[in-house]
PyMOL Python script that loads the backbone (N, CA, C, O; Angstrom):
from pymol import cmd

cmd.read_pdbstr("""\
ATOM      1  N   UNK A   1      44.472 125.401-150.988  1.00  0.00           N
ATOM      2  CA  UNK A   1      45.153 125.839-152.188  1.00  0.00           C
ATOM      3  C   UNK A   1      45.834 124.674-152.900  1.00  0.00           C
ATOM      4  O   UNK A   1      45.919 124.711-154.127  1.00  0.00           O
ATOM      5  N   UNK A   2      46.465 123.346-152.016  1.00  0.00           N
ATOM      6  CA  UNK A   2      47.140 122.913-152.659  1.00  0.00           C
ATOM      7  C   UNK A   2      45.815 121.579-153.351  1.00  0.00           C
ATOM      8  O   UNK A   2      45.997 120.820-154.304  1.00  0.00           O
ATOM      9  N   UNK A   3      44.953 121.656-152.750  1.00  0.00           N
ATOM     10  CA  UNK A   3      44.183 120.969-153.442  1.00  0.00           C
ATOM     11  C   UNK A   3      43.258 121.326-154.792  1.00  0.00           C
ATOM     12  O   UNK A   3      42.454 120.715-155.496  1.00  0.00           O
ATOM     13  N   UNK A   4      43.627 122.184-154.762  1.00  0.00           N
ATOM     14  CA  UNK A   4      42.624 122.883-156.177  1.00  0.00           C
ATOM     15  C   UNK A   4      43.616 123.380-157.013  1.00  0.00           C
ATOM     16  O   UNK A   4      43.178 123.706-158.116  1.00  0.00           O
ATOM     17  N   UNK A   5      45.396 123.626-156.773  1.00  0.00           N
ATOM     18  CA  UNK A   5      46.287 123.749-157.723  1.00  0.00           C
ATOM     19  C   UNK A   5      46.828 122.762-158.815  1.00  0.00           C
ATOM     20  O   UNK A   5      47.180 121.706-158.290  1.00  0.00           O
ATOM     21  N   UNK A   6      47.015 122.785-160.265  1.00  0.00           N
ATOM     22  CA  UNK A   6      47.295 121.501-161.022  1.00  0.00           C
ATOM     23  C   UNK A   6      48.367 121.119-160.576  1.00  0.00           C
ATOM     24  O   UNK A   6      49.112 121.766-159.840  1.00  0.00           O
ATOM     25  N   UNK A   7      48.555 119.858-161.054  1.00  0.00           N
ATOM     26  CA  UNK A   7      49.791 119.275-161.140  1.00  0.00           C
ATOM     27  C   UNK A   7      51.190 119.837-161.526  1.00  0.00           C
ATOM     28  O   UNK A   7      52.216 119.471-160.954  1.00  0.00           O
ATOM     29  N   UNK A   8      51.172 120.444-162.195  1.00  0.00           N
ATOM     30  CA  UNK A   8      52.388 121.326-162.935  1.00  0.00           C
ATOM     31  C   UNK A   8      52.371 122.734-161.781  1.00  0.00           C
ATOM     32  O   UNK A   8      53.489 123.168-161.501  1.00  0.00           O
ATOM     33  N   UNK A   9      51.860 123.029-161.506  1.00  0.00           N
ATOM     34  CA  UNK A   9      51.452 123.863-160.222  1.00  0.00           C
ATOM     35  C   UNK A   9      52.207 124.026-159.210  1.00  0.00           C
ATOM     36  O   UNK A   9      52.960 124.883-158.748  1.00  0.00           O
ATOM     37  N   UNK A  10      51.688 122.620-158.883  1.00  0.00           N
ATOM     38  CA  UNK A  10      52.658 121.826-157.830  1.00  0.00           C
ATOM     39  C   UNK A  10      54.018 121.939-157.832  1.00  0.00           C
ATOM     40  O   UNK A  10      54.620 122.568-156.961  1.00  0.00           O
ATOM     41  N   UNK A  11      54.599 121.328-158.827  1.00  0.00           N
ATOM     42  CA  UNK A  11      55.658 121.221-159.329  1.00  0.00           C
ATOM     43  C   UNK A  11      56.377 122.492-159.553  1.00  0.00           C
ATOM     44  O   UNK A  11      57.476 122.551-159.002  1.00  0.00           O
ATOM     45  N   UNK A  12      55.991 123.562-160.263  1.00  0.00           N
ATOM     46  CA  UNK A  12      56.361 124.923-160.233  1.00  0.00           C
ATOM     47  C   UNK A  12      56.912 125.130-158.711  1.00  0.00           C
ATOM     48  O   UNK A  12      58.069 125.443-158.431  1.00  0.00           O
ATOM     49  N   UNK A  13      55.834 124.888-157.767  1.00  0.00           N
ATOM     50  CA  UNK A  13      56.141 125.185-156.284  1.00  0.00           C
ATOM     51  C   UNK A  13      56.853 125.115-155.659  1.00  0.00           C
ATOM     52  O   UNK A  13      57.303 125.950-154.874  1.00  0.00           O
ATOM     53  N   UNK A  14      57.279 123.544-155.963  1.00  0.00           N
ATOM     54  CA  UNK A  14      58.652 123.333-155.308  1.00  0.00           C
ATOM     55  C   UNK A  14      59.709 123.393-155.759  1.00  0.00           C
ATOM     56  O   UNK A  14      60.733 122.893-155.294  1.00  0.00           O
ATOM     57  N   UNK A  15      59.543 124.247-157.083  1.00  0.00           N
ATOM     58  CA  UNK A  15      61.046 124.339-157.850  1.00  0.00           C
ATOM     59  C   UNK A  15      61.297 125.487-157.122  1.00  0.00           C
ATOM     60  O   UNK A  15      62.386 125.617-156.562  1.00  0.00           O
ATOM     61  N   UNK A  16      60.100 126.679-157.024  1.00  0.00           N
ATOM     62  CA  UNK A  16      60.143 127.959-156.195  1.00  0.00           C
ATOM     63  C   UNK A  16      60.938 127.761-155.212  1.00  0.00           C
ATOM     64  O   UNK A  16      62.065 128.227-155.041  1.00  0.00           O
ATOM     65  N   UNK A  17      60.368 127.094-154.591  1.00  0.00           N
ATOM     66  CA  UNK A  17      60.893 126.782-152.911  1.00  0.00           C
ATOM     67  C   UNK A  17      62.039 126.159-153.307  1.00  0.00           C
ATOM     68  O   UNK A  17      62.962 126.966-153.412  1.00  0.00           O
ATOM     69  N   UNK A  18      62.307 125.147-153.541  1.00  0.00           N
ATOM     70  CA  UNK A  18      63.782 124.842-153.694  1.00  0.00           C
ATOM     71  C   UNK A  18      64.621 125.875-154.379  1.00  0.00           C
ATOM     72  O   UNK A  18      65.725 125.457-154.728  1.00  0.00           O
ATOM     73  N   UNK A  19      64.412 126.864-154.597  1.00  0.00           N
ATOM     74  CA  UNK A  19      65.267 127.882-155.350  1.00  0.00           C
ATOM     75  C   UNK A  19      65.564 128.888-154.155  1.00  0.00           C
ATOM     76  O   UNK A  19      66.641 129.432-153.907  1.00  0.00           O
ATOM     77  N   UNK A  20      64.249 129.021-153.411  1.00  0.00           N
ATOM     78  CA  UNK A  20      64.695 130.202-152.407  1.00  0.00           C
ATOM     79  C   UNK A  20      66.138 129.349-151.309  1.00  0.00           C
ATOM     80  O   UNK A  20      67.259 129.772-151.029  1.00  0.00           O
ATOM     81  N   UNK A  21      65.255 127.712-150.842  1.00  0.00           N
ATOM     82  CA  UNK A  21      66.226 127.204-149.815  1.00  0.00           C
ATOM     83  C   UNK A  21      67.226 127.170-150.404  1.00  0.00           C
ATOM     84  O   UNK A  21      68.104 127.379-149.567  1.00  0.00           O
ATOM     85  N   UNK A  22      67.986 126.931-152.058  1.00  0.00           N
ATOM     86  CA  UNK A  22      68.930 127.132-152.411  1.00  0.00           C
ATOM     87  C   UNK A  22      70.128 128.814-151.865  1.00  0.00           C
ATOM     88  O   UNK A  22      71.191 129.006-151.274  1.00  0.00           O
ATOM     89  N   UNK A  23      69.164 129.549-152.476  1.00  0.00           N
ATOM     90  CA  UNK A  23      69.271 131.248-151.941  1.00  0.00           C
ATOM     91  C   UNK A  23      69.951 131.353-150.623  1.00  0.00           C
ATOM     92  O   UNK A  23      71.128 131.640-150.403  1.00  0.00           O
ATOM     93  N   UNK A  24      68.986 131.067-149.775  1.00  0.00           N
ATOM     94  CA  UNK A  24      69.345 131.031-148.316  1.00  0.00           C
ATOM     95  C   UNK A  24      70.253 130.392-148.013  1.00  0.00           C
ATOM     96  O   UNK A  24      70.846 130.871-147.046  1.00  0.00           O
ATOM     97  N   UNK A  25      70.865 129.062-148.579  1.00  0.00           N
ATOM     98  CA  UNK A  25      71.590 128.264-148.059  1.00  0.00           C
ATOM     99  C   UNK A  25      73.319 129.037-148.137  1.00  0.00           C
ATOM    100  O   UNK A  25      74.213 129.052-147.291  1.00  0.00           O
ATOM    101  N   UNK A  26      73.244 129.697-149.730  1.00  0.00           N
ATOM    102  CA  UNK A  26      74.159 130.627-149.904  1.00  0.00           C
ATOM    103  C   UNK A  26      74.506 131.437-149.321  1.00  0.00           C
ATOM    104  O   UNK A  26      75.728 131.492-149.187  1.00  0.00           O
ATOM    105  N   UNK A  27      73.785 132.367-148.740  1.00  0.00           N
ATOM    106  CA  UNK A  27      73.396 133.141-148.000  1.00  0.00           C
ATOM    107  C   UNK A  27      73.879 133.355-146.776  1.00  0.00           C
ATOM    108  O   UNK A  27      74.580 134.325-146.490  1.00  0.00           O
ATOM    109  N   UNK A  28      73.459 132.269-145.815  1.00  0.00           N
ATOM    110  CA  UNK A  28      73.585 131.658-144.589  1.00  0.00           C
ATOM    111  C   UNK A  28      74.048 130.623-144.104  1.00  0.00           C
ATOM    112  O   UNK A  28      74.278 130.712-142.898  1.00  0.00           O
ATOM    113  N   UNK A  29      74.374 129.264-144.765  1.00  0.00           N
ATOM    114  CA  UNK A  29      74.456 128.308-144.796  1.00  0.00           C
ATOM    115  C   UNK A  29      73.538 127.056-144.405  1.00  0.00           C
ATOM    116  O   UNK A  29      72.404 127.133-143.932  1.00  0.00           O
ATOM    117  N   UNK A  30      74.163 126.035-144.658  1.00  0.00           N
ATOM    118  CA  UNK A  30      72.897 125.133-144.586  1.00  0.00           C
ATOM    119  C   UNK A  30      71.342 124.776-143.718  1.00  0.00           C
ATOM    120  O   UNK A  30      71.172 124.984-142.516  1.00  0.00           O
ATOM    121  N   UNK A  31      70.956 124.561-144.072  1.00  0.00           N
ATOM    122  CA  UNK A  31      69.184 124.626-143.387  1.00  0.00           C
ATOM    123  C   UNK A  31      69.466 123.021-142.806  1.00  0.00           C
ATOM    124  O   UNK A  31      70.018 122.138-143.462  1.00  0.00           O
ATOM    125  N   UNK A  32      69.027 122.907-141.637  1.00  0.00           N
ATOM    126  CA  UNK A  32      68.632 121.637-140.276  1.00  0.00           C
ATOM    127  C   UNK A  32      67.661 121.043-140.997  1.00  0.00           C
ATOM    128  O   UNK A  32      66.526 121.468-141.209  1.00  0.00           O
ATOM    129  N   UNK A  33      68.276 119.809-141.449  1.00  0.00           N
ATOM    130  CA  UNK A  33      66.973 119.240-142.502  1.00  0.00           C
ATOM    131  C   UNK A  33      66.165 117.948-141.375  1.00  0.00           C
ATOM    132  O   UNK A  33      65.043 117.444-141.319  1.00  0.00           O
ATOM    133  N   UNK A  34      67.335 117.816-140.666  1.00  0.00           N
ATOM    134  CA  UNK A  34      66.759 116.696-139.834  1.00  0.00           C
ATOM    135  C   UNK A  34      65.443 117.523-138.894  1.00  0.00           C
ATOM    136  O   UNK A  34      64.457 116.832-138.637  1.00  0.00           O
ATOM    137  N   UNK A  35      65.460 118.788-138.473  1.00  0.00           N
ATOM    138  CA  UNK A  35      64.673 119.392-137.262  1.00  0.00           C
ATOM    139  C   UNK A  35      63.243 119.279-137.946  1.00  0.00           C
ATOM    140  O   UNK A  35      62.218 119.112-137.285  1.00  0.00           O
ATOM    141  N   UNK A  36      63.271 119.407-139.610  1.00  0.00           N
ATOM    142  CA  UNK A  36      62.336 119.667-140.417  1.00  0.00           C
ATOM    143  C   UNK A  36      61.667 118.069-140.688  1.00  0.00           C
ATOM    144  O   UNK A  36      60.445 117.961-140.592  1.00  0.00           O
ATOM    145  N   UNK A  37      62.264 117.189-140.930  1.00  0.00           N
ATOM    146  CA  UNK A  37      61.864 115.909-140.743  1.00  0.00           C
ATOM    147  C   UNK A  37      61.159 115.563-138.978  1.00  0.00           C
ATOM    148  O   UNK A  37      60.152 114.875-138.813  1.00  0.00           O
ATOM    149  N   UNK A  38      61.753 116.048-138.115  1.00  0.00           N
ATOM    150  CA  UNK A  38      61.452 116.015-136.741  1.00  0.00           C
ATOM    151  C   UNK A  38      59.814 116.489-137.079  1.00  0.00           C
ATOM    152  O   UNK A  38      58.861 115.721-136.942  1.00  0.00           O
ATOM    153  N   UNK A  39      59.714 117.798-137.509  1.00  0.00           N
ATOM    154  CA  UNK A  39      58.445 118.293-137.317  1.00  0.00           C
ATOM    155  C   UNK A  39      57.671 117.873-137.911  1.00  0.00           C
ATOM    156  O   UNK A  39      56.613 117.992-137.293  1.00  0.00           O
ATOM    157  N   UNK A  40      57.460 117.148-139.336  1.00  0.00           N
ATOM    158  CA  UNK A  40      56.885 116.441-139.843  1.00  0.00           C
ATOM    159  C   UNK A  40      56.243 115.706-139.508  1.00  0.00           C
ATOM    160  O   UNK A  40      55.028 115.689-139.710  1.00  0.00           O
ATOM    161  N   UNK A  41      57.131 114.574-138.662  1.00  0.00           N
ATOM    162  CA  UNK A  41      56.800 113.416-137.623  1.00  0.00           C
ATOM    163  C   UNK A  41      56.280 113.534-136.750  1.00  0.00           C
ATOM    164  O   UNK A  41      55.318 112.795-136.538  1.00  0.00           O
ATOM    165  N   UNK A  42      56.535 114.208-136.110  1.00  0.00           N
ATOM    166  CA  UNK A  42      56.233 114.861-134.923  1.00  0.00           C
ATOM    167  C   UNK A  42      53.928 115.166-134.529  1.00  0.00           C
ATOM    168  O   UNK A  42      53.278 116.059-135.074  1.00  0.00           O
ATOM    169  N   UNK A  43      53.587 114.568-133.948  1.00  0.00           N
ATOM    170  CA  UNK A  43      52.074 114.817-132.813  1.00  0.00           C
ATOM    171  C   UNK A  43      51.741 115.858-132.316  1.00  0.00           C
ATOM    172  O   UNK A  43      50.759 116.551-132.581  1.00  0.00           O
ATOM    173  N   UNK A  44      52.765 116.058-131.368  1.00  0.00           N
ATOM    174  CA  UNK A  44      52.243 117.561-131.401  1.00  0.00           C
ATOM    175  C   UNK A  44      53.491 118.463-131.415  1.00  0.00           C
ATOM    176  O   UNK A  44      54.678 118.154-131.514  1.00  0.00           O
ATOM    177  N   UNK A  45      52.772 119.911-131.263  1.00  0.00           N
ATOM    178  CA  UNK A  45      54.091 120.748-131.430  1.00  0.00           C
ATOM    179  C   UNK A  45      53.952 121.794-130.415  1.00  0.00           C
ATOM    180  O   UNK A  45      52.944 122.387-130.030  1.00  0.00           O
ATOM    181  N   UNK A  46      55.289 121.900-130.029  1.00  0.00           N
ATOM    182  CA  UNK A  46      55.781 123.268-129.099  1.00  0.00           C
ATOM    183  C   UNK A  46      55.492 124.678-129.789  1.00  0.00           C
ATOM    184  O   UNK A  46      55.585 124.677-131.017  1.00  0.00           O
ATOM    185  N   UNK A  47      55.206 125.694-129.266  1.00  0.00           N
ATOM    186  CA  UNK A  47      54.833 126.600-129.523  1.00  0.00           C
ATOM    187  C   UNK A  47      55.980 127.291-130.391  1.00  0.00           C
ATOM    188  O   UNK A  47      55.662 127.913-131.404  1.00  0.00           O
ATOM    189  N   UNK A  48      57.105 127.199-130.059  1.00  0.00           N
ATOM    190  CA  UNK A  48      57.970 127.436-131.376  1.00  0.00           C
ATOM    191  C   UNK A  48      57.948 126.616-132.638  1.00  0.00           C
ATOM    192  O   UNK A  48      57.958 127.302-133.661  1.00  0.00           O
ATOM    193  N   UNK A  49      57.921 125.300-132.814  1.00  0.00           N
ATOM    194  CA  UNK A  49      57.288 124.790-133.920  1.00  0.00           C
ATOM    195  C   UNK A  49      56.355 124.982-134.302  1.00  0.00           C
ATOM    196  O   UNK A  49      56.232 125.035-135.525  1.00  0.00           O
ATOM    197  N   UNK A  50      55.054 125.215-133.318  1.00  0.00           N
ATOM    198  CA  UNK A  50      53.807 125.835-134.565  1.00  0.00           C
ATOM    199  C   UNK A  50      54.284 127.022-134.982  1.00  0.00           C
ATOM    200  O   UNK A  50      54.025 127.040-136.186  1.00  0.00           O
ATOM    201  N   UNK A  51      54.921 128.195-134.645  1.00  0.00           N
ATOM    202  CA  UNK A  51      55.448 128.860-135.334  1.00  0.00           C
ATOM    203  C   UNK A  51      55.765 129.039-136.339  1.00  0.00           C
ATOM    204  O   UNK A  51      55.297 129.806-137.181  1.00  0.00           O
ATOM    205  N   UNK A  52      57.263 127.818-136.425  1.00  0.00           N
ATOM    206  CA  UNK A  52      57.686 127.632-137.473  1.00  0.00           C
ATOM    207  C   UNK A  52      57.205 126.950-139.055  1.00  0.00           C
ATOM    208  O   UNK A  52      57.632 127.107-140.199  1.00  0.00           O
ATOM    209  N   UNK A  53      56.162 126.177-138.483  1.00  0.00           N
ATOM    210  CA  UNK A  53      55.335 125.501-139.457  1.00  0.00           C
ATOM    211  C   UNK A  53      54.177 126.848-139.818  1.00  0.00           C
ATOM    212  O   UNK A  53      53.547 126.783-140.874  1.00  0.00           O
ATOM    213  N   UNK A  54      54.010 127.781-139.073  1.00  0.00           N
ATOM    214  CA  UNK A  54      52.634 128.287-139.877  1.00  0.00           C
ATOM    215  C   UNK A  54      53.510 129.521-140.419  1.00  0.00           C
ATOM    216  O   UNK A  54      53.002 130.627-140.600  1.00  0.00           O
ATOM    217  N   UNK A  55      54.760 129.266-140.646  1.00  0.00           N
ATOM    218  CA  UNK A  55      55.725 130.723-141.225  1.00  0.00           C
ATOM    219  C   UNK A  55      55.922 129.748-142.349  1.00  0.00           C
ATOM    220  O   UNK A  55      55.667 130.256-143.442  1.00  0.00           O
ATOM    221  N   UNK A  56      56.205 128.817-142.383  1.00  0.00           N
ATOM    222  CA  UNK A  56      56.146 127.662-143.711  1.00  0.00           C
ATOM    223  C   UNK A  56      54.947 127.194-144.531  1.00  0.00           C
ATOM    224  O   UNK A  56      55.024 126.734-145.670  1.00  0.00           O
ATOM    225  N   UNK A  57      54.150 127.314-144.026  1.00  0.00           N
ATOM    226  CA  UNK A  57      52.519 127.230-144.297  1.00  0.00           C
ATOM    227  C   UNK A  57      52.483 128.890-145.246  1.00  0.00           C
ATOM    228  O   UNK A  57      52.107 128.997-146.413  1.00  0.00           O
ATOM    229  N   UNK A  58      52.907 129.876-144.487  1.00  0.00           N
ATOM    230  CA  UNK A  58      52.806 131.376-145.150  1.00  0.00           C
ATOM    231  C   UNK A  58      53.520 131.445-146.281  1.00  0.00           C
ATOM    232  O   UNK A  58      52.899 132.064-147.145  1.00  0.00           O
ATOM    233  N   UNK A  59      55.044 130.888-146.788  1.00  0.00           N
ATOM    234  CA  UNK A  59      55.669 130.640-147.716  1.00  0.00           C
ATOM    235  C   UNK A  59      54.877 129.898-148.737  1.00  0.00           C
ATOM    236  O   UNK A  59      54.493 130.511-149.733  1.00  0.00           O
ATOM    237  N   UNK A  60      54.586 128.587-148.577  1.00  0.00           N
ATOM    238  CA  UNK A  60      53.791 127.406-149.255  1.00  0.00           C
ATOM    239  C   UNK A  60      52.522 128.376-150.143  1.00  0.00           C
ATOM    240  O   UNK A  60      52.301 128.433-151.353  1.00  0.00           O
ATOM    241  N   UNK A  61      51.774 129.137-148.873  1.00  0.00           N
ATOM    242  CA  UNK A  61      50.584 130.043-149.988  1.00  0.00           C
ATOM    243  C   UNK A  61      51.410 130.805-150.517  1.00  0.00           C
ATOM    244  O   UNK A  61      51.535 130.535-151.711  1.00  0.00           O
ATOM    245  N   UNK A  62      51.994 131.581-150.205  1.00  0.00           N
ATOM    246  CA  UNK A  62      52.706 132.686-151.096  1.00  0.00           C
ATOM    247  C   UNK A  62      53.216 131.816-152.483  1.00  0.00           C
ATOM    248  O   UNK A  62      52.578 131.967-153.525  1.00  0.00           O
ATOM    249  N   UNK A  63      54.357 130.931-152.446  1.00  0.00           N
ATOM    250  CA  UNK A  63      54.508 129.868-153.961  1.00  0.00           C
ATOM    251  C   UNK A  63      53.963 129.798-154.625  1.00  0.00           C
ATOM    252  O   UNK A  63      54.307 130.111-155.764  1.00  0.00           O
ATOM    253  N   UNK A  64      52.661 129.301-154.308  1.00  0.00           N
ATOM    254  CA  UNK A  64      51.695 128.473-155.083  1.00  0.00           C
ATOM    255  C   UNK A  64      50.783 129.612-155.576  1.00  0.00           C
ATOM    256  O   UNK A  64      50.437 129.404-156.739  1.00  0.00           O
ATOM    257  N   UNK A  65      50.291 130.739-155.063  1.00  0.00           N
ATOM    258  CA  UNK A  65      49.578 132.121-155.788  1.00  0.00           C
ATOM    259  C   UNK A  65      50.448 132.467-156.526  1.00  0.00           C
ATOM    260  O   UNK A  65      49.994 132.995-157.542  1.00  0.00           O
ATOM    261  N   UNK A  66      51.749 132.403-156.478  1.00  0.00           N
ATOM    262  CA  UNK A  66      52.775 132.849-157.170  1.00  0.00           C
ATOM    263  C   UNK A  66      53.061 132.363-158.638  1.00  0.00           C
ATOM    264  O   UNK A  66      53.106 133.116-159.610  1.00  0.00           O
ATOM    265  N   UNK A  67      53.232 131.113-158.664  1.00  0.00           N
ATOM    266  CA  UNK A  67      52.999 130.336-159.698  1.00  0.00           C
ATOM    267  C   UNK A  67      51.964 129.739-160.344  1.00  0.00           C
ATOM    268  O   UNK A  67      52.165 129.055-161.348  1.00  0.00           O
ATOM    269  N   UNK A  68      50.597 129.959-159.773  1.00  0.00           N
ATOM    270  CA  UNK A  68      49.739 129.634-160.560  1.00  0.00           C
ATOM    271  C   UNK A  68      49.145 131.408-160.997  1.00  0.00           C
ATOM    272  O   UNK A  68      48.396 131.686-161.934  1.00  0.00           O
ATOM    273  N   UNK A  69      49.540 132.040-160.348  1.00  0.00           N
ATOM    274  CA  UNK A  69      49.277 133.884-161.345  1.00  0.00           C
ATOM    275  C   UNK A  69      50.158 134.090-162.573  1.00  0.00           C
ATOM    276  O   UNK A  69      49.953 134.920-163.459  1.00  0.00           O
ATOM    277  N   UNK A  70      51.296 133.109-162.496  1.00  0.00           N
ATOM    278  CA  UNK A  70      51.716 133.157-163.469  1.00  0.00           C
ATOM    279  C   UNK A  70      51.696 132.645-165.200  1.00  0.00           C
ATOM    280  O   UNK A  70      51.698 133.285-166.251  1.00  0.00           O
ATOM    281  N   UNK A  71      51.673 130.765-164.789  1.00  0.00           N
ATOM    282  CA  UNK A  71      51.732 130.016-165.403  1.00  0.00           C
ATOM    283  C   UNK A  71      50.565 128.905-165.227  1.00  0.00           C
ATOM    284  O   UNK A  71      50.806 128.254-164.211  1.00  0.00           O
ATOM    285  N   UNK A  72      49.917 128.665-165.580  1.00  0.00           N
ATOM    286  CA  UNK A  72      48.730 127.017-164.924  1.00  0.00           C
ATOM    287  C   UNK A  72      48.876 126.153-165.692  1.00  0.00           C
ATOM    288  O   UNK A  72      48.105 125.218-165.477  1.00  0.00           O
ATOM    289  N   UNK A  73      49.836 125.952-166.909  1.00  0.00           N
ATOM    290  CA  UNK A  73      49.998 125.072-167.417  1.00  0.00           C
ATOM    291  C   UNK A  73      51.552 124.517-168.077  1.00  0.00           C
ATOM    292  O   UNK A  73      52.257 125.525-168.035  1.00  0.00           O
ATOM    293  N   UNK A  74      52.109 123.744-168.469  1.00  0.00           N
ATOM    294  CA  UNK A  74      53.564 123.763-169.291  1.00  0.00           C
ATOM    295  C   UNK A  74      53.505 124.192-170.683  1.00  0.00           C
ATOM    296  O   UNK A  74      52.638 123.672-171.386  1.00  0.00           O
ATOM    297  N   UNK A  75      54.230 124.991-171.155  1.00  0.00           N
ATOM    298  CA  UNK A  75      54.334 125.579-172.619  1.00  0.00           C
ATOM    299  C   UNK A  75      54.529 124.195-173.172  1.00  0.00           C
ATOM    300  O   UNK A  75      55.209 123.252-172.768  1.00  0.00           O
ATOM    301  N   UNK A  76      53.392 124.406-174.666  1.00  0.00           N
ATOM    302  CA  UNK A  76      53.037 123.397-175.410  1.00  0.00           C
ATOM    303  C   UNK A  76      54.743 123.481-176.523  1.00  0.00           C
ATOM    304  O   UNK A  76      55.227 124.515-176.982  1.00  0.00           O
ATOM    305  N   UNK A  77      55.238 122.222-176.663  1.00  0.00           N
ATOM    306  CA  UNK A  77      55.781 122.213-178.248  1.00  0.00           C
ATOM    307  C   UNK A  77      55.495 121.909-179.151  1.00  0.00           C
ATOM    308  O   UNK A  77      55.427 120.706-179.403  1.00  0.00           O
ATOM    309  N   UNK A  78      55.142 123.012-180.209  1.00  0.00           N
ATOM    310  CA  UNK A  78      54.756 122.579-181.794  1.00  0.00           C
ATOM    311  C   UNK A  78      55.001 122.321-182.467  1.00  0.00           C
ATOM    312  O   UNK A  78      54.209 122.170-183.396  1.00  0.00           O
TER     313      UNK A  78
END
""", "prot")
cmd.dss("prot")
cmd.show_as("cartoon", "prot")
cmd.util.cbc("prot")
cmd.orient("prot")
């Protein structure tokens, strides 16, 4: 998905997502940014991290259908 979504797409995506982790952060308080950098880095993963990455993977598609059903391009100014 993320290879066949435009550029502006993209970008939509992570405004999404940065809006929900905003949400949540309110919510709940702050999100473990370092654990998330960990997994990034990280070779292989414990069965709770693949978890957590393919529940983030499920978010990521959900965004990106989200915003490209909506919008696929930036409103032109005339």
């Amino acid at each position: 998905m993320t290879d066949e979504a435009s550029k502006y797409a993209i970008a939509q995506t992570a405004t999404f997502l940065a809006i929900q982790v905003g949400h949540y952060e309110r919510q709940f308080g702050t999100m473990p940014v370092e654990e998330s950098v960990a997994l990034i880095e990280t070779h292989s993963l414990t069965d709770e991290q693949a978890g957590w990455m393919a529940d983030g993977l499920e978010h990521l598609a959900f965004a990106i259908a989200t915003v490209t059903g909506e919008v696929d391009e930036p409103p032109r100014v005339q």
